[in-house]
OpenMM code with the backbone's topology and positions (N, CA, C; nanometers):
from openmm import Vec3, app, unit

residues = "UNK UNK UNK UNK UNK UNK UNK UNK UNK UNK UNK UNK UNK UNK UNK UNK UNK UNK UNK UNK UNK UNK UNK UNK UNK UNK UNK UNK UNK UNK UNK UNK UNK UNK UNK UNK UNK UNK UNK UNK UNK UNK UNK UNK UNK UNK UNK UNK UNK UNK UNK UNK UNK UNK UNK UNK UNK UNK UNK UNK UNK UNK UNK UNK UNK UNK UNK UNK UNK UNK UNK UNK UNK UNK UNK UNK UNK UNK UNK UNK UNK UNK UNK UNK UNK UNK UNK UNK UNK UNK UNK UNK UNK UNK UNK UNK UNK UNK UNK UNK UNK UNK UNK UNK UNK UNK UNK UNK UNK UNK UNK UNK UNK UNK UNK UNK UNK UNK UNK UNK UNK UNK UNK UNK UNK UNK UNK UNK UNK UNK UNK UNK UNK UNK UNK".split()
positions = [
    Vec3(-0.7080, -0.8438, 1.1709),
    Vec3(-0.6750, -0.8425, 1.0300),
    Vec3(-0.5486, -0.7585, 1.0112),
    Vec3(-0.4178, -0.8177, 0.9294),
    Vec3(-0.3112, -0.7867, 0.8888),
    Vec3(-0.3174, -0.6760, 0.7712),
    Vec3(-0.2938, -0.5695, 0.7665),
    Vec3(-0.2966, -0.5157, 0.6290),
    Vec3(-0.1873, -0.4007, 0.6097),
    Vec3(-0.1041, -0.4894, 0.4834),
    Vec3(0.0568, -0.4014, 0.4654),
    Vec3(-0.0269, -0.2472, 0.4066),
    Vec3(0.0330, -0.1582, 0.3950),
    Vec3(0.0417, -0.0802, 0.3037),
    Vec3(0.1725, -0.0318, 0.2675),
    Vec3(0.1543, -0.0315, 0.0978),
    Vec3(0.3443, -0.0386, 0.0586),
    Vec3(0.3758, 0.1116, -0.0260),
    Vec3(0.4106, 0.1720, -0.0384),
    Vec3(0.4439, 0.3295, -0.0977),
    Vec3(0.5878, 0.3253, -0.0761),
    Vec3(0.6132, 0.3943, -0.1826),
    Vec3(0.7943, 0.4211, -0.1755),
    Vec3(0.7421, 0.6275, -0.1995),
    Vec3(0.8873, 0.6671, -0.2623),
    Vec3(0.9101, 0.7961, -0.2460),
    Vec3(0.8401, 0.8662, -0.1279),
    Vec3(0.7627, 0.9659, -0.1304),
    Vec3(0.7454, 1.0684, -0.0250),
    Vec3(0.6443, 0.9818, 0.1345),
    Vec3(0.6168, 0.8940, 0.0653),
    Vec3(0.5145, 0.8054, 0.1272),
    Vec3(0.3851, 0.8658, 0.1611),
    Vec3(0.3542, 0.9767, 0.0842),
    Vec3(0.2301, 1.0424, 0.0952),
    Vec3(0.1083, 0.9828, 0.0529),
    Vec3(0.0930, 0.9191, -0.0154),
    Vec3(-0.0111, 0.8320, -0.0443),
    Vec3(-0.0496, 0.7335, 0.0413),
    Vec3(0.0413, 0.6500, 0.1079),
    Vec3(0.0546, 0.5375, 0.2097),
    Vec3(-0.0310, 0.5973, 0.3259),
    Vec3(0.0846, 0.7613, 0.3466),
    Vec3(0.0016, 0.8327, 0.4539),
    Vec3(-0.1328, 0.8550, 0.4757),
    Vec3(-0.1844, 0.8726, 0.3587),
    Vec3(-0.3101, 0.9081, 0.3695),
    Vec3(-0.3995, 0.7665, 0.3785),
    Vec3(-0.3769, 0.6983, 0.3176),
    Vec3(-0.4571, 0.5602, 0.3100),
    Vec3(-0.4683, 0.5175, 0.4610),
    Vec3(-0.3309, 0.5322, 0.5379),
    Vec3(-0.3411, 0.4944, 0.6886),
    Vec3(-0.4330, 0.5627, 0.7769),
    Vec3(-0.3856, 0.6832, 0.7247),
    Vec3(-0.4510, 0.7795, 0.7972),
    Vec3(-0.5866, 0.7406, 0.8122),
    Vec3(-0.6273, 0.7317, 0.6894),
    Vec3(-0.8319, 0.6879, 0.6825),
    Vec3(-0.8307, 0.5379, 0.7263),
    Vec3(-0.7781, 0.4276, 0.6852),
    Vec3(-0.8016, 0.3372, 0.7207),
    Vec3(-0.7985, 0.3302, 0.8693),
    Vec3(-0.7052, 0.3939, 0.9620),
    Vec3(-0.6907, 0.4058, 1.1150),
    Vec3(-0.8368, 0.4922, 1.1616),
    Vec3(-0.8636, 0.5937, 1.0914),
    Vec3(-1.0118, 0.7071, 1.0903),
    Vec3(-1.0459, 0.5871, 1.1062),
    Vec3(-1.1105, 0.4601, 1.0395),
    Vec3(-1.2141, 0.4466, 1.0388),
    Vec3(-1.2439, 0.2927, 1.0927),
    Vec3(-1.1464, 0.2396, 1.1182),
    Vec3(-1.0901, 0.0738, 1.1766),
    Vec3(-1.0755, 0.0868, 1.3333),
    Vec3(-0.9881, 0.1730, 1.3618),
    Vec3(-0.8874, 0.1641, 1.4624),
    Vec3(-0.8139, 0.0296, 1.4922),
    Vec3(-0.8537, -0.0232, 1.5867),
    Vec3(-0.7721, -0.0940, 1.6345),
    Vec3(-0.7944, -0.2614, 1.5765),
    Vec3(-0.9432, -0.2194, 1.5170),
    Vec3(-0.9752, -0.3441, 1.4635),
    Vec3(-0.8926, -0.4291, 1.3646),
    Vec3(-0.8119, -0.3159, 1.2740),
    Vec3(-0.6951, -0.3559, 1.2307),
    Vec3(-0.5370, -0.3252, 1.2573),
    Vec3(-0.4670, -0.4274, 1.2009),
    Vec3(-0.3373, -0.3977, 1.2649),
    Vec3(-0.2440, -0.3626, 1.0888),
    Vec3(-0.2048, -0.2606, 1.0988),
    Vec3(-0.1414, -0.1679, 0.9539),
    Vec3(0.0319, -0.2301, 0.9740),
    Vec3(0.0750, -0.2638, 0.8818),
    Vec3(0.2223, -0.2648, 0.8677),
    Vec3(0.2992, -0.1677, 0.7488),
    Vec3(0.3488, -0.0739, 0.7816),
    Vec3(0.3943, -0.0133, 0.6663),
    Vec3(0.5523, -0.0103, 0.6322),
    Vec3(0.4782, -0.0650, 0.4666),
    Vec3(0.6451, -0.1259, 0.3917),
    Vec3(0.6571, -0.0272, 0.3391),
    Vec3(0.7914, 0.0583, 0.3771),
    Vec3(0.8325, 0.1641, 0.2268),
    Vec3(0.9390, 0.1134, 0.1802),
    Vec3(0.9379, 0.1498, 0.0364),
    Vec3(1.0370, 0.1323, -0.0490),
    Vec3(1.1736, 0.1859, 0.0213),
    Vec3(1.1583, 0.2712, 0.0722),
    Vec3(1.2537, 0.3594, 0.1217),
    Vec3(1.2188, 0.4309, 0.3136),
    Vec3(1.3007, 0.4930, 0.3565),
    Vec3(1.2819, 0.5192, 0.5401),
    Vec3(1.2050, 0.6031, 0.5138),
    Vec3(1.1857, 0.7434, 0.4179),
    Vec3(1.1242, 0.8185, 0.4600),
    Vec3(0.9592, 0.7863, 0.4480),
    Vec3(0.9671, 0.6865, 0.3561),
    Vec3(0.7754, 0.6663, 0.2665),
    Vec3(0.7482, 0.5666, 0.3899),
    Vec3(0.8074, 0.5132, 0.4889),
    Vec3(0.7845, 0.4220, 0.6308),
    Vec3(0.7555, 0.5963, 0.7008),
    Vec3(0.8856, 0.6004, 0.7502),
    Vec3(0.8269, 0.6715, 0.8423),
    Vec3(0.6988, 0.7798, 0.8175),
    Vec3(0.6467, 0.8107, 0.7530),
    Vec3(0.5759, 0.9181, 0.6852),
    Vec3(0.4402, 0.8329, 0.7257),
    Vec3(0.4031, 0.6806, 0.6466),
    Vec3(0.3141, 0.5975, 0.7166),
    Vec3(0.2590, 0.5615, 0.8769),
    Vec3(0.4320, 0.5712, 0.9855),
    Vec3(0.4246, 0.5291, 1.1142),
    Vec3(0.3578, 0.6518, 1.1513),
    Vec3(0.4398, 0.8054, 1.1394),
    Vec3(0.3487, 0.9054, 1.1824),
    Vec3(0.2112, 0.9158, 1.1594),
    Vec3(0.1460, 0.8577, 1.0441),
    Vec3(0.0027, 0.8477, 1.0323),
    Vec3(-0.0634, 0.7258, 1.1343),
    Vec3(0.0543, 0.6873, 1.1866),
    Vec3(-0.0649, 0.5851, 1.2989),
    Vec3(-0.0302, 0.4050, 1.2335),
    Vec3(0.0062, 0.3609, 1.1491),
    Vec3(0.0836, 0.2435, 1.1071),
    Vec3(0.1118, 0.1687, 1.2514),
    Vec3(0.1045, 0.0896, 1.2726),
    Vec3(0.1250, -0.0069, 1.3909),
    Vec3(0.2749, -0.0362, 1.3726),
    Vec3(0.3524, -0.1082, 1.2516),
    Vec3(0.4741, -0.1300, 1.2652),
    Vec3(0.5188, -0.0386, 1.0976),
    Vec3(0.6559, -0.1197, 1.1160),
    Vec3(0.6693, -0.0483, 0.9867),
    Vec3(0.8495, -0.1127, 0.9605),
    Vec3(0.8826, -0.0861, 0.8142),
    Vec3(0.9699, -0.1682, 0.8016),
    Vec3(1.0545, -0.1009, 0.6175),
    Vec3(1.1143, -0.1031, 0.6244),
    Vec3(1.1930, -0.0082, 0.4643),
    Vec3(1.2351, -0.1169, 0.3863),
    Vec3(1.2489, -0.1208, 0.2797),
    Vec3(1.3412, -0.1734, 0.1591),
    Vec3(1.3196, -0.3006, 0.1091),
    Vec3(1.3885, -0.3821, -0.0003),
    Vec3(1.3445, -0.4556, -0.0798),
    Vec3(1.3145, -0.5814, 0.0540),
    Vec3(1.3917, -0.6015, 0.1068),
    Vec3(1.4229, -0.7368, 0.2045),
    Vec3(1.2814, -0.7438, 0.2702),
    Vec3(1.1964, -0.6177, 0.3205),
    Vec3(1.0835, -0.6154, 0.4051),
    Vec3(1.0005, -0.6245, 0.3749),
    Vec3(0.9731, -0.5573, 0.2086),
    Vec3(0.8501, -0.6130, 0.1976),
    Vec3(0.8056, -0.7556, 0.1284),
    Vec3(0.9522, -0.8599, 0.0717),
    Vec3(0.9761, -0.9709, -0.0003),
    Vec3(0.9307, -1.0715, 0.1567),
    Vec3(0.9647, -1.0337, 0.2695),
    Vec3(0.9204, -1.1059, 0.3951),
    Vec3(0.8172, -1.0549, 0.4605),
    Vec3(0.7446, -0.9716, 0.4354),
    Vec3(0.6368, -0.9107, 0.5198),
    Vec3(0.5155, -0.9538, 0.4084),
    Vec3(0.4581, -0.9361, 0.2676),
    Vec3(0.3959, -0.9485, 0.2208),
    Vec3(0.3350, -1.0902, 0.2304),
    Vec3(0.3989, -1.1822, 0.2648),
    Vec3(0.3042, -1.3663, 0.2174),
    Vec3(0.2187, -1.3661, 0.4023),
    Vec3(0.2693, -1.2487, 0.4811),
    Vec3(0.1875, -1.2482, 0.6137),
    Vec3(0.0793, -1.2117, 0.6798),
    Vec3(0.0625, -1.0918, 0.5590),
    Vec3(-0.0607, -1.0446, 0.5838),
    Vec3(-0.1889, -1.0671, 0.4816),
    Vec3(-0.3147, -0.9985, 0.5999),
    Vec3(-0.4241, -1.0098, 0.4503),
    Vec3(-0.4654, -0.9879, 0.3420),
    Vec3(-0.4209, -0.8722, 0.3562),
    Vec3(-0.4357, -0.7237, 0.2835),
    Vec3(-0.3053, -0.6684, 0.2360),
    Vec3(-0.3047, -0.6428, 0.1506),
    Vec3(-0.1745, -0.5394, 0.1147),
    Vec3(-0.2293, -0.4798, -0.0124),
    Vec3(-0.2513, -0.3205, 0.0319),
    Vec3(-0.3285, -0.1945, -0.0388),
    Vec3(-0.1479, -0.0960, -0.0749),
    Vec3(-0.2261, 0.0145, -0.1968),
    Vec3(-0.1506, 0.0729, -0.2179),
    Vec3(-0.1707, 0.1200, -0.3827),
    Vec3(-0.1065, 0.1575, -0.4411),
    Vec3(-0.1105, 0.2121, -0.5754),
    Vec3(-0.0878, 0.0795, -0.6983),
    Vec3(-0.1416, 0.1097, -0.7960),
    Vec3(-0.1203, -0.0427, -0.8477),
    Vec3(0.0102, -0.0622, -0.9254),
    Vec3(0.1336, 0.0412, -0.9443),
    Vec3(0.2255, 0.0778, -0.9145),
    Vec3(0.3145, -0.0425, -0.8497),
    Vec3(0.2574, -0.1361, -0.7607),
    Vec3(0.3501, -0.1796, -0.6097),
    Vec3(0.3744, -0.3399, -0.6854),
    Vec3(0.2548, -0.3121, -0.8173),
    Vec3(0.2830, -0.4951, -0.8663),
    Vec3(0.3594, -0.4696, -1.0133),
    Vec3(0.4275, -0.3726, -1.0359),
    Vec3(0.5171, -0.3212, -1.1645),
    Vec3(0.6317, -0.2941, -1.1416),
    Vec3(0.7334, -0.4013, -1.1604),
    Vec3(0.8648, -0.3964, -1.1599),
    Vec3(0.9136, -0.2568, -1.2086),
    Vec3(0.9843, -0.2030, -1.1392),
    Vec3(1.0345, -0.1020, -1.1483),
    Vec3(0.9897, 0.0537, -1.1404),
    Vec3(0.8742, 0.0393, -1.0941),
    Vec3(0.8090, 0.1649, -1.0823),
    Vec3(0.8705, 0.2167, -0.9747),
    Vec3(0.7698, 0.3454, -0.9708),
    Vec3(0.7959, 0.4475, -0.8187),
    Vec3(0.9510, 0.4645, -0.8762),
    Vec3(0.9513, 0.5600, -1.0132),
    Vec3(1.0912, 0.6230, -1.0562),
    Vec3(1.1943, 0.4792, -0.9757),
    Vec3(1.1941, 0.3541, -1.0201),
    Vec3(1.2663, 0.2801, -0.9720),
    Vec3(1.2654, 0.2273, -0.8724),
    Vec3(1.2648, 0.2696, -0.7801),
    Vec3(1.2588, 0.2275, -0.6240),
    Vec3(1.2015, 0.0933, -0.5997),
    Vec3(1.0699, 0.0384, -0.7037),
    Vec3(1.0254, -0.0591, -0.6762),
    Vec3(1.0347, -0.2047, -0.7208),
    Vec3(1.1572, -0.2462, -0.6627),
    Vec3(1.2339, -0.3460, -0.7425),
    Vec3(1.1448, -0.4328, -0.7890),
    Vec3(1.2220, -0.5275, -0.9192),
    Vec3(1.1489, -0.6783, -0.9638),
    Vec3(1.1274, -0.7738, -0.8702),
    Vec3(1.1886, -0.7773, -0.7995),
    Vec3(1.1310, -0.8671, -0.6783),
    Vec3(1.0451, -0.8430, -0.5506),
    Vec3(1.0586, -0.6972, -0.5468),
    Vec3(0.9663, -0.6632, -0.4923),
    Vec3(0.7975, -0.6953, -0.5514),
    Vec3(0.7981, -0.6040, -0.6591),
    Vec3(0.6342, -0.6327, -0.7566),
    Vec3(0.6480, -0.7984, -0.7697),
    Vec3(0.6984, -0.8795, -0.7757),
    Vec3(0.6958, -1.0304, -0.7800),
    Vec3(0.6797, -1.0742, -0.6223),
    Vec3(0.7186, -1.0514, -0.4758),
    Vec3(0.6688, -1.0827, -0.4022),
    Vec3(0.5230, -1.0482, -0.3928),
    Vec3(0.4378, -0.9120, -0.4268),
    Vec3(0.3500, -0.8213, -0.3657),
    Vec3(0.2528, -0.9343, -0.4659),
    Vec3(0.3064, -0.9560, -0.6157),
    Vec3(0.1892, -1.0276, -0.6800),
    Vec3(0.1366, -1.1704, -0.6677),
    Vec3(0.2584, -1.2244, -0.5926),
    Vec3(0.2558, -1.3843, -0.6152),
    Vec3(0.2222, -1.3872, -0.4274),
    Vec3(0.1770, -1.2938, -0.3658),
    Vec3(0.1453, -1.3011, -0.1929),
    Vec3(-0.0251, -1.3954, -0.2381),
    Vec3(-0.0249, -1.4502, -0.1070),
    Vec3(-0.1500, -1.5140, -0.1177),
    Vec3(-0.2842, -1.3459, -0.0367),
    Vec3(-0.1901, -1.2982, -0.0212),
    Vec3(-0.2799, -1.1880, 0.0191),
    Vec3(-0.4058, -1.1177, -0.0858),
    Vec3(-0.5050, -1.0819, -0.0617),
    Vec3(-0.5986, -0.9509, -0.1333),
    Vec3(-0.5229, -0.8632, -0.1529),
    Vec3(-0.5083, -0.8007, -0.3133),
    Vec3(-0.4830, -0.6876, -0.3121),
    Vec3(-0.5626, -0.6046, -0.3419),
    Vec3(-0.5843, -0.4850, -0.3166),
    Vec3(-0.7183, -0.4214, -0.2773),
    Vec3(-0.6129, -0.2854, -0.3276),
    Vec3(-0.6135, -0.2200, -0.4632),
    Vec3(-0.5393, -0.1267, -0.5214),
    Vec3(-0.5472, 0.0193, -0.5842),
    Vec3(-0.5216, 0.1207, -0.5751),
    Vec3(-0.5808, 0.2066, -0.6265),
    Vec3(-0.4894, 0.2271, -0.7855),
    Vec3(-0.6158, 0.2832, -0.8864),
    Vec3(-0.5664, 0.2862, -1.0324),
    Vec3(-0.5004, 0.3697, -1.0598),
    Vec3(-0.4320, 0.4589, -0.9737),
    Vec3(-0.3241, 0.5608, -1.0372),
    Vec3(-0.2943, 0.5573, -1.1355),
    Vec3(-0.2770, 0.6399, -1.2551),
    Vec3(-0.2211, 0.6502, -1.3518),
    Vec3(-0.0731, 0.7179, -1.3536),
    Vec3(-0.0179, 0.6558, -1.3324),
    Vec3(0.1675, 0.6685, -1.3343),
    Vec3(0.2130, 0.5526, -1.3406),
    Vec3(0.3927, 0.5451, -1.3657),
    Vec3(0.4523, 0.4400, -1.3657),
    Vec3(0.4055, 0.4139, -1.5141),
    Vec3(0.3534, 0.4868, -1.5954),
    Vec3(0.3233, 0.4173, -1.7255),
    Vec3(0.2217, 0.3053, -1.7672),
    Vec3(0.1845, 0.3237, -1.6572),
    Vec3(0.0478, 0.2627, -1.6255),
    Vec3(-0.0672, 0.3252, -1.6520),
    Vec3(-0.1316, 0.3280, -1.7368),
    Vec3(-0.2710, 0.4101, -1.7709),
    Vec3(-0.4223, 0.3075, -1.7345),
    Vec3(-0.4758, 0.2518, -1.6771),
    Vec3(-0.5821, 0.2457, -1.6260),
    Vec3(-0.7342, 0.3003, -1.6904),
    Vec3(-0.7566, 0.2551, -1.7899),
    Vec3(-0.8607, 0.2544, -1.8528),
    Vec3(-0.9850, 0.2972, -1.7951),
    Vec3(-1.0149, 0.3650, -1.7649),
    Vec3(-1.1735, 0.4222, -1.6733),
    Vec3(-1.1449, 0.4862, -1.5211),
    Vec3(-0.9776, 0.4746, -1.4900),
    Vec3(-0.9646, 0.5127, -1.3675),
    Vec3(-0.9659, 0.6307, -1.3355),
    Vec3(-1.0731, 0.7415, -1.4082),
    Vec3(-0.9938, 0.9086, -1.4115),
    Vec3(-1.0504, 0.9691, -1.3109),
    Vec3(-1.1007, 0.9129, -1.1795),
    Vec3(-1.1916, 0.9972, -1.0555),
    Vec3(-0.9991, 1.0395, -0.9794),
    Vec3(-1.0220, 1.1501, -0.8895),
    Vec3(-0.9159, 1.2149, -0.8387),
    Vec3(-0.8578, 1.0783, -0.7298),
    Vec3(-0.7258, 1.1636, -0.6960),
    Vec3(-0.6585, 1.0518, -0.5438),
    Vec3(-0.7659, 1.0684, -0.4281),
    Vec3(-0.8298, 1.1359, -0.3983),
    Vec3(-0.9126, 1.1257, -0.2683),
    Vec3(-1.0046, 1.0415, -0.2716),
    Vec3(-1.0802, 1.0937, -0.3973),
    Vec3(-1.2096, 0.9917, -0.3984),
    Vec3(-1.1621, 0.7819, -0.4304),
    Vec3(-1.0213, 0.8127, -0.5000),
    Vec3(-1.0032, 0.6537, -0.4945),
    Vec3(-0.9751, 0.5987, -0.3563),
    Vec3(-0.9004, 0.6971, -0.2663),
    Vec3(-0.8181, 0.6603, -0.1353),
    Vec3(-1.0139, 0.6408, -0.0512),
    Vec3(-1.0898, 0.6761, -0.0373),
    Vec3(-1.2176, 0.6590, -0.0198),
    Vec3(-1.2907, 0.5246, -0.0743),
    Vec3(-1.2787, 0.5330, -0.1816),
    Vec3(-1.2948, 0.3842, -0.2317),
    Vec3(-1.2096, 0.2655, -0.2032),
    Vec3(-1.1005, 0.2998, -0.1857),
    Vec3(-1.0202, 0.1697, -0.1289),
    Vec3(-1.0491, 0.1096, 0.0012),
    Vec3(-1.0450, 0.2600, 0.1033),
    Vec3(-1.1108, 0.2121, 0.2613),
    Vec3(-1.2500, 0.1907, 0.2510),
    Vec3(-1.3488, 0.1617, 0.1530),
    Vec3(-1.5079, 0.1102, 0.1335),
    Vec3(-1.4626, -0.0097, 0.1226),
    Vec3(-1.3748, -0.0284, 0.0186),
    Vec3(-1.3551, -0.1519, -0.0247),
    Vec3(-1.2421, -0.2505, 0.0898),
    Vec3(-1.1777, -0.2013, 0.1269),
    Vec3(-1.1360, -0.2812, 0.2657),
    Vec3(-1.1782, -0.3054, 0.3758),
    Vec3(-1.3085, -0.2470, 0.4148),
    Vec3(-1.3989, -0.2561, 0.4851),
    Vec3(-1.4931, -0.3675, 0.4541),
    Vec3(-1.5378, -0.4022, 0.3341),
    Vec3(-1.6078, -0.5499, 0.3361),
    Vec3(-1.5425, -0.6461, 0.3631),
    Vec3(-1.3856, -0.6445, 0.4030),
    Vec3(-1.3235, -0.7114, 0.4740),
    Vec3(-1.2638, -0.7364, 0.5608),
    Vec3(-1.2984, -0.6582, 0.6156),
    Vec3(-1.2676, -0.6223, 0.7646),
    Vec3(-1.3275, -0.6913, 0.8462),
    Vec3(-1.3582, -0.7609, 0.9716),
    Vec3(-1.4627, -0.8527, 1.0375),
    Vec3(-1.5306, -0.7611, 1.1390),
] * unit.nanometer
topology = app.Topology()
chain = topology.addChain("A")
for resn in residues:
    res = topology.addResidue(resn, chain)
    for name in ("N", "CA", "C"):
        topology.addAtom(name, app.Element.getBySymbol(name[0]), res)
């Protein structure tokens, strides 16, 4: 099983999602990490990411490939992530035939109606929830 994870800026969030999803998969899955930018990639690869790949071009060609593509819900809103996350980017990530499997962050101007549990406990819920799909 293919599963992007996409984060721009510090890529700390990405990091951590890999991080647990690798905790708790290993090898069973194979992680590709798209950052908006080199450092929110590399920040993912050091967490254990199998490949990895930066900027608008990578994740507009990497997203229709995999199964999965997790991340903040942020990644399907033109222009979020203070910009970084182009319109064509959030238009590849939404129109992928992939699962998106998302956490409700409230940023980007995005408020999320019932989403008020902390980042850990959602980054926990996301790897529960990518796990019923996992084989």
């Amino acid at each position: 099983m293919r599963i992007a994870v996409v984060d721009g800026q510090g890529g700390g969030i990405g990091k951590s999602i890999v991080e647990r999803l690798k905790a708790r998969f290993g090898s069973k899955i194979e992680i590709i990490a798209l950052g908006t930018n080199a450092l929110a990639t590399a920040a993912m690869l050091k967490a254990g990411a199998d490949e990895g790949a930066s900027g608008e071009n990578a994740i507009v060609v990497n997203v229709p490939k995999v199964d999965i593509i997790t991340g903040t819900v942020g990644i399907i809103s033109a222009n979020s992530m203070l910009g970084e996350l182009s319109p064509a980017m959030a238009l590849a990530i939404a129109e992928s035939p992939a699962k998106k499997i998302l956490i409700p962050l409230n940023r980007c101007n995005l408020h999320i109606v019932g989403a008020d549990c902390d980042l850990p406990k959602s980054i926990d819920l996301l790897v529960e929830t990518i796990g019923q799909h996992v084989l």
